[in-house]
C-alpha positions as CSV (number, residue, x, y, z in Angstrom):
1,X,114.0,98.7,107.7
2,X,114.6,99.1,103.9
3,X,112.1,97.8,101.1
4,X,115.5,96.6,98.8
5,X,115.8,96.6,95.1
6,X,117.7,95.2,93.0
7,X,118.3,93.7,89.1
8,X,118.1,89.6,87.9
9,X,118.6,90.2,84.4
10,X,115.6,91.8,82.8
11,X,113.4,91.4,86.1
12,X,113.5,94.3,89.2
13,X,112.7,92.4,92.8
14,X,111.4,94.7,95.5
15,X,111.5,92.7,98.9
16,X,109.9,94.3,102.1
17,X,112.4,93.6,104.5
18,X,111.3,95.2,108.4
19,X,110.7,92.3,111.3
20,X,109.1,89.8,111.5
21,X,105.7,91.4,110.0
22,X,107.1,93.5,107.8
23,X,105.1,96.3,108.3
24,X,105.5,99.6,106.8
25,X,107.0,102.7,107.8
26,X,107.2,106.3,106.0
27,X,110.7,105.6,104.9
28,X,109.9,102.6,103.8
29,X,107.3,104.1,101.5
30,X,109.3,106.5,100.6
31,X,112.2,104.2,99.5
32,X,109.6,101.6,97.7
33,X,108.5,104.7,95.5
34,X,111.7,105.7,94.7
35,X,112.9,102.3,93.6
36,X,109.5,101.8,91.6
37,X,110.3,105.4,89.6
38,X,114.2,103.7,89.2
39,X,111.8,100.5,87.7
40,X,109.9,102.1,85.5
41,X,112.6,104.1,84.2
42,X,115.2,101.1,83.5
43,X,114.7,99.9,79.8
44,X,116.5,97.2,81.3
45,X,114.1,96.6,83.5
46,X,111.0,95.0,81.9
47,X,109.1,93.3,84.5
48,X,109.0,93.2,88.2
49,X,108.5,90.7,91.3
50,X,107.1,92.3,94.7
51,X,107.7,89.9,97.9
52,X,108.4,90.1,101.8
53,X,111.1,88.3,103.7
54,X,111.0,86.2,106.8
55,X,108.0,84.5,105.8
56,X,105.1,87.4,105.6
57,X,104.5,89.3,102.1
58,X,103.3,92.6,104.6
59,X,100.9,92.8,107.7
60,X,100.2,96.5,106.4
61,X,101.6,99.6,108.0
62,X,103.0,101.0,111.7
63,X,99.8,102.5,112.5
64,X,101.5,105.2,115.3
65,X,103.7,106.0,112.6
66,X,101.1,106.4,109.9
67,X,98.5,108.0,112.3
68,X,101.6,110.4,113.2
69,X,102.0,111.4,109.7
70,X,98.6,111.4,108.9
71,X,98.0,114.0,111.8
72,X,100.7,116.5,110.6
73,X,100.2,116.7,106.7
74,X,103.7,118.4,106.8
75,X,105.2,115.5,104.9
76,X,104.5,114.0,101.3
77,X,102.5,111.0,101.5
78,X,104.8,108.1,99.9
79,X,102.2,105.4,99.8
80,X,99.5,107.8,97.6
81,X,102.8,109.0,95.1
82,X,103.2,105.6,94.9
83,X,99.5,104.3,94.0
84,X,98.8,107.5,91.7
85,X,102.0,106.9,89.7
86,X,100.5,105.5,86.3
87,X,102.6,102.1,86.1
88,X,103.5,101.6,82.6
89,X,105.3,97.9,83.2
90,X,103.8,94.5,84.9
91,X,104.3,93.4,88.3
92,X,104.1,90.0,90.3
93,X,103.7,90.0,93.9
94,X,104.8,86.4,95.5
95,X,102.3,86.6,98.9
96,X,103.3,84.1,101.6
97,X,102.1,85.0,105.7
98,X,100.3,87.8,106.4
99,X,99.2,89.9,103.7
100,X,97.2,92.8,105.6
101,X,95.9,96.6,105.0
102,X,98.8,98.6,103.3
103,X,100.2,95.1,102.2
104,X,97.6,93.5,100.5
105,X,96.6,97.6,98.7
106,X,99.8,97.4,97.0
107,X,99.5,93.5,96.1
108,X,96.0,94.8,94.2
109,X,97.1,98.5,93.0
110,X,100.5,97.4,91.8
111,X,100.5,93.7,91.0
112,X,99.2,92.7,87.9
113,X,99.9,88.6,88.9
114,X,99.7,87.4,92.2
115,X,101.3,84.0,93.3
116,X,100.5,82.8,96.8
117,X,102.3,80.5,99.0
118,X,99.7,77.7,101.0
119,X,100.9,80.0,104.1
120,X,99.4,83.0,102.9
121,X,96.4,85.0,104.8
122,X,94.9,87.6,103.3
123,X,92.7,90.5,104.6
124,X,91.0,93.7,105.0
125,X,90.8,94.5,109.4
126,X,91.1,97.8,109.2
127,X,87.1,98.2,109.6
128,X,87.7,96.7,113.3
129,X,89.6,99.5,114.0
130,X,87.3,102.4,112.9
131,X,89.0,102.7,109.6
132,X,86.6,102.1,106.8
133,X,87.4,102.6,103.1
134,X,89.9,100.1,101.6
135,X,87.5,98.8,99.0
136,X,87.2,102.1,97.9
137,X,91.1,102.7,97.2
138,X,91.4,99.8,95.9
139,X,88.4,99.4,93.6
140,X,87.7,96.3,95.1
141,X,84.1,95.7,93.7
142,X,85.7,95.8,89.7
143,X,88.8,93.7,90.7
144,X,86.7,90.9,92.2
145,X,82.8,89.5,91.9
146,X,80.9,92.2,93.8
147,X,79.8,89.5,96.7
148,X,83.2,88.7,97.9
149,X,84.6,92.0,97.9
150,X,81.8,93.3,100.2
151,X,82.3,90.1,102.4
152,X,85.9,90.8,102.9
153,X,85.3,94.4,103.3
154,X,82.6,94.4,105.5
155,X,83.6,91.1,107.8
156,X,86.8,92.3,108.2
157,X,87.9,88.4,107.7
158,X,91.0,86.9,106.7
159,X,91.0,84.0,103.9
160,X,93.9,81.6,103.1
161,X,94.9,81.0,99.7
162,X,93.0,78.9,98.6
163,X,90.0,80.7,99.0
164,X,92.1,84.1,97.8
165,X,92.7,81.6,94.6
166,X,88.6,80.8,94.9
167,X,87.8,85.2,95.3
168,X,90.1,85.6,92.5
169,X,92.2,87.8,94.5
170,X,95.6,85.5,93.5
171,X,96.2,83.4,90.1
172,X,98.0,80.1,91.6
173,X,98.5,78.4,94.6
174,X,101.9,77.0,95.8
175,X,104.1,75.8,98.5
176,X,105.2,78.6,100.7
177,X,108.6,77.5,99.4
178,X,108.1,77.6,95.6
179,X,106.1,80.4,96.0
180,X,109.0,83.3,94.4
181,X,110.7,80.7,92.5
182,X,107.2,80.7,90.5
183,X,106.7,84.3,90.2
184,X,110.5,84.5,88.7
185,X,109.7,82.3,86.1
186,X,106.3,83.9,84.7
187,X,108.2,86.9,85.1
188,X,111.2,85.5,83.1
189,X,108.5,84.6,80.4
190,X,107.3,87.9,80.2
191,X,110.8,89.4,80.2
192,X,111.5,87.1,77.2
193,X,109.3,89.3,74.8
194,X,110.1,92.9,73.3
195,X,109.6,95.7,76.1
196,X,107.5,97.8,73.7
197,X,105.2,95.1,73.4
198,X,104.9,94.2,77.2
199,X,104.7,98.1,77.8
200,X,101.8,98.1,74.9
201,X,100.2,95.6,76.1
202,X,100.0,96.3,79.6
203,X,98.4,100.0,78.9
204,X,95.9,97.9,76.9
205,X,94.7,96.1,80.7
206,X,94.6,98.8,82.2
207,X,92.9,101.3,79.6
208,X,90.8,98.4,78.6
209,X,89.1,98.8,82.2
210,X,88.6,102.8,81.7
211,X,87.3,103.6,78.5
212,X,84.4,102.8,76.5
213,X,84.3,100.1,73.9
214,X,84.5,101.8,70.9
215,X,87.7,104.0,72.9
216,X,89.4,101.0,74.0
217,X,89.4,99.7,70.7
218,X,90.5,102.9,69.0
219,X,93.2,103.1,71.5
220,X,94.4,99.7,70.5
221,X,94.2,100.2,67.0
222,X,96.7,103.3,67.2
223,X,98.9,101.5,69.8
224,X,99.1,98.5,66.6
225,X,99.9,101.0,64.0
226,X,102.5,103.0,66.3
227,X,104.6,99.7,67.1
228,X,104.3,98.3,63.5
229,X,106.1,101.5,62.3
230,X,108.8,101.1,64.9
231,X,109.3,97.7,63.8
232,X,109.6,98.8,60.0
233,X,111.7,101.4,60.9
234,X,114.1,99.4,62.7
235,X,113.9,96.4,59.8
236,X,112.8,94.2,62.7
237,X,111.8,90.9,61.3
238,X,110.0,89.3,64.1
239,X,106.9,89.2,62.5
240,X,108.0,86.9,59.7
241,X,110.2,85.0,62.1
242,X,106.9,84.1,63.7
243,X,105.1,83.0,60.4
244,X,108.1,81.2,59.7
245,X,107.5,79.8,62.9
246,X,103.7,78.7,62.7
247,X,104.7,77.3,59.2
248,X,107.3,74.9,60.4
249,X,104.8,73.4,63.7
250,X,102.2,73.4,61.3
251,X,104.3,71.1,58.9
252,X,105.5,68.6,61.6
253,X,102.1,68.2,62.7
């Protein structure tokens, strides 16, 4: 019952491996977050793709196993290391089947693109069960129009891709059998570009989302200046490889 990790080039895959529904237990949390530490660690490592095997991203987690943990407190809670760990690299999560509770939190909280195969179903049911509060954890009212996150919170209803697609919960839709195979190549495009840059730019989403205007922009201005020094330092000569670039599609066009 592992969630399995491993290296394709530049690009880390986490797959969530347990049954047929992949659901979740406390190892398996703890494994994912050690794994995801091991990721954002790697220099080698510069983006990542999240996906489930057998057919189903994740139908959530074991509930006696989590209402077990969740009773004794003895225990660190994986899953909230996890989510609290400021991620400092992009993720892709490549969603076919089920993609429930605990599954579809960490598609939101820790996927920055989201690729769904036609299969995919996607939903919050944990208010059927007496267990209110997913669109809190996952900020679900700043991640998508304020109407459909309150219809999938409070319905409890699960939506196919297309109308995850519609919600803008996922960027594309695909067959269920293209559906990795096209989160591998937007994450080979990204792995294509310098890590600093990807890094940079990534902080730039998120802190983009946190701080004021006249912050965010402040904040980017610095992050500018830092990498442009780096690049001098290190003679790179990527910027006028670029210009050189332009010029030449410019002159053949």
């Amino acid at each position: 019952m592992p969630v399995k990790y491993h290296l394709e080039g530049n690009i880390a895959v986490f797959t969530i491996e347990n049954g047929k529904l992949n659901l979740f237990t406390m190892e398996m949390h703890e494994q994912f977050y050690r794994s995801y530490l091991k990721f954002l660690h790697d220099d080698n490592a510069k983006v990542a793709v999240l996906t489930g095997s057998g057919g189903n991203f994740s139908a959530g987690d074991d509930l006696k196993e989590s209402d077990t943990a969740i009773k004794s407190r003895e225990n660190p809670r994986w899953d909230e290391l996890l989510i609290n760990q400021r991620r400092t690299k992009p993720m892709i999560s490549a969603i076919n089947g089920w993609c429930l509770g605990q599954g579809i939190v960490y598609s939101l909280l820790l996927t920055d693109i989201r690729i769904a195969g036609e299969s995919a179903r996607l939903g919050f049911p944990e208010i059927a069960y007496g267990m209110g509060g997913i669109s809190g954890a996952t900020r679900l009212g700043i991640q998508i129009p304020s109407v459909h996150a309150a219809y999938l919170a409070l319905t409890g209803e699960k939506i196919g891709a297309e109308q995850a697609k519609e919600y803008f919960i996922v960027n594309e839709v695909t067959k269920d059998i293209e559906c990795f195979s096209r989160a591998m190549e937007i994450a080979k495009k990204i792995a294509s570009h310098p890590l600093i840059a990807i890094e940079t730019e990534l902080d730039g989403l998120h802190r983009g989302t946190e701080l004021s205007r006249s912050s965010a922009l402040e904040h980017a201005s610095q992050q500018y200046i830092n990498q442009r020094k780096l690049h001098l330092a290190a003679g790179n000569t990527a910027i006028g490889d670029l210009k050189n670039q332009v010029s030449n599609e410019k002159g053949t066009s």
